[in-house]
Each structure stands twice: as C-alpha cells, then as structure tokens.
N, C-alpha and C positions, 0 to 999 in steps of 0.2 A: 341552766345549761347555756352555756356561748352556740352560740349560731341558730338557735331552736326558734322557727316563725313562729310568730301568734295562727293561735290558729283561726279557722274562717267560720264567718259566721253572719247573718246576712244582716242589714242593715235594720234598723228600728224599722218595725212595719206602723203603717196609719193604719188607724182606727178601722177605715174601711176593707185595708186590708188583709188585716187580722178577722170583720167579719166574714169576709170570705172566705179566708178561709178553715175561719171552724163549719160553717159551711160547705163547705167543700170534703167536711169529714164526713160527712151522711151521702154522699154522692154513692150511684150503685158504680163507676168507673173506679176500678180500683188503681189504676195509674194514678189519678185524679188524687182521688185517698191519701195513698204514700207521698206523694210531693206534699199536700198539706201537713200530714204530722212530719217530714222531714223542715220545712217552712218554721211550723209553732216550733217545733222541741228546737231550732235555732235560735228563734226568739227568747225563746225561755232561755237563752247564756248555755245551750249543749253542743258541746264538742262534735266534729263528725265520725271519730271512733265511735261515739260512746249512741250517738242517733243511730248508727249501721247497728252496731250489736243489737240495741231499742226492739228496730225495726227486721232486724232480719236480713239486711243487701251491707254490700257492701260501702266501706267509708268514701271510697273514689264516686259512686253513686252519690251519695247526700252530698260530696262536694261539687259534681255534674249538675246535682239540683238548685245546689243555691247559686252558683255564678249562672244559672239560666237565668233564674231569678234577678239576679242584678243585670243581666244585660240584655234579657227579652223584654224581661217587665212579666205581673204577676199572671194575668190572662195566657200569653202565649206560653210559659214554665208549666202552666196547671194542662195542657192541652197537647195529646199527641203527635205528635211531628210521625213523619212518613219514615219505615227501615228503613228507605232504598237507601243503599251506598250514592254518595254524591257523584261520582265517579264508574262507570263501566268499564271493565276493559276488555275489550273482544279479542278472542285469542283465533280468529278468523277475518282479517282484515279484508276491504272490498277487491283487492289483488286475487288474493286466496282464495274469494268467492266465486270470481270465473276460475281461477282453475280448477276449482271445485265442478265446477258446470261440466267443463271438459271432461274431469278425468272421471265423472257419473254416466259421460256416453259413452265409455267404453267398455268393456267387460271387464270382468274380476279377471278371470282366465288370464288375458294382457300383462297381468302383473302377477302371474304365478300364484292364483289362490286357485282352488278346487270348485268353486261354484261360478253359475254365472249369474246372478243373481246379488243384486249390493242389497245389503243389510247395512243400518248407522254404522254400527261399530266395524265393521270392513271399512268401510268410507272412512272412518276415524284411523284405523291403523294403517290402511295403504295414502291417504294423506299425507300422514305423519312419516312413511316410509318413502314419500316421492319428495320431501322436502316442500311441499305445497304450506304446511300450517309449521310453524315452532315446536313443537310441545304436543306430545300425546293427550289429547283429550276425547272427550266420550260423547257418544252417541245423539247427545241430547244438542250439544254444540253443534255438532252438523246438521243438526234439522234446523235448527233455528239460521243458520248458516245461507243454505238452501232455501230456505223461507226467506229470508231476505231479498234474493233474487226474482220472486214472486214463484216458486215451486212450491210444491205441496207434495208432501211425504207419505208416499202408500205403502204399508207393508205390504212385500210380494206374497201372492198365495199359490201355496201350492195344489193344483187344482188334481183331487182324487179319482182316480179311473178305477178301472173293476173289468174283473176277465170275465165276468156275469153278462151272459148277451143282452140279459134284461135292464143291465144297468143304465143305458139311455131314457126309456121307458122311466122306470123306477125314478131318476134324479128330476126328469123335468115333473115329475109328477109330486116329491117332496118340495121341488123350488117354488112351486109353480101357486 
C-alpha cells in the first residue's frame, strides 16, 4: 500500500537489557510486568496491533511504551511516573478567592435564598449567580477555594432543642 509507515518497533535491546527485562517478568508490579512483555514481544519483530490484542490494552498503549523506552531509557519506561495532570487549572482564581471571602460574610438571605446558613453548594450556585467564578462548579471547588485563603470549612450544625423541660438536664448529661 502507498503511504503505509512501517510500523514501530523498539530498537535491538542489549544483552543486559533483555535480562532485565525477562526479569522484570516475575516482578509482583504488574505495571512493571506489561511494559516488559510489551518491550520482548517488540523484540521478537511484533507489531503493536498484534502486542495490544497479546496483551489485552490497547495498540496506542504498546506504542506509549516503547517510545518511553527510546526516549527515557529502560529503568525510567519500567517505573511509574505520578497521574497527576502536568497542568491545574483552577476554576477559582486568587481574585475570585477574596470575593469569595466577602460574599461568605454575608448571609444567604442577601441574595434571595431561604436559609441563612451557607452550605458548599449554595456558595457554588450563588458564586456562580454573582458572576464571582466562570462556570458552575461543585462544592468540593469551593472548599478547596476557601482553604486556600487559610479558612477551614465546618459544616453548620443544626443544634436540636426539645419542649421537654428536662431537656437541659438530659443533654449535658448525654454530652457530658
């Protein structure tokens, strides 16, 4: 067929590095594991369709693994790198953050909700309705938000009374 690359396939491993990684196939890491038989079954001349099917993952996978391989080198390919996204992006900028501060000293009421009592998610949807944040986000966003400011986030309690005259009596003696 005209146009069709060759496909990839990692370089002749040395000696040493082929023992490692048959080696590497007895590991209890089972990351560790799959990068080694996707590594051999390249050596041995296998396609990366035909290693994903082998193996069970995907073809774009055994091709992630062996250009690690050529551009880490074998040690860092064989070893876990960190999920985290290299990048954050905060959908509460440090602007947002004090008027965040502000619009938590005010009441809910202020802005036509029924409670006076801020709950995350209140703080998320009246935010989002004062044009403070972009984007409706949840609850979790605002504390971390607010945490950045150095506050710390207590859920409100609402504290249980009783038309029992003994209830005084009674509660410090449960709390107590």
């Amino acid at each position: 067929m005209v146009g069709m690359r060759p496909p990839i396939v990692v370089r002749a491993l040395t000696k040493s590095e082929r023992g490692r990684l048959e080696a590497g196939l007895r590991s209890k890491d089972l990351y560790e594991v799959r990068r080694c038989q996707i590594l051999l079954a390249s050596d041995r001349g296998e396609w990366a369709p035909r290693i994903a099917a082998m193996l069970g993952c995907t073809d774009q996978t055994v091709r992630n693994v062996m250009r690690a391989f050529e551009q880490e080198g074998l040690e860092a390919c064989l070893t876990r790198g960190s999920s985290r996204p290299h990048t954050l992006h905060r959908k509460v900028d440090e602007v947002a953050d004090e008027q965040l501060r502000a619009l938590l000293h005010q009441s809910p009421r202020t802005f036509g909700k029924p409670t006076s009592v801020w709950t995350l998610e209140l703080a998320a949807e009246v935010s989002f309705a004062e044009g403070i944040i972009a984007e409706q986000v949840c609850g979790e966003t605002i504390r971390q938000a607010i945490g950045r400011l150095g506050v710390r986030w207590k859920r409100a309690k609402q504290w249980i009374t009783s038309p029992d005259p003994e209830y005084a009596r009674k509660k410090v003696h449960a709390t107590a």
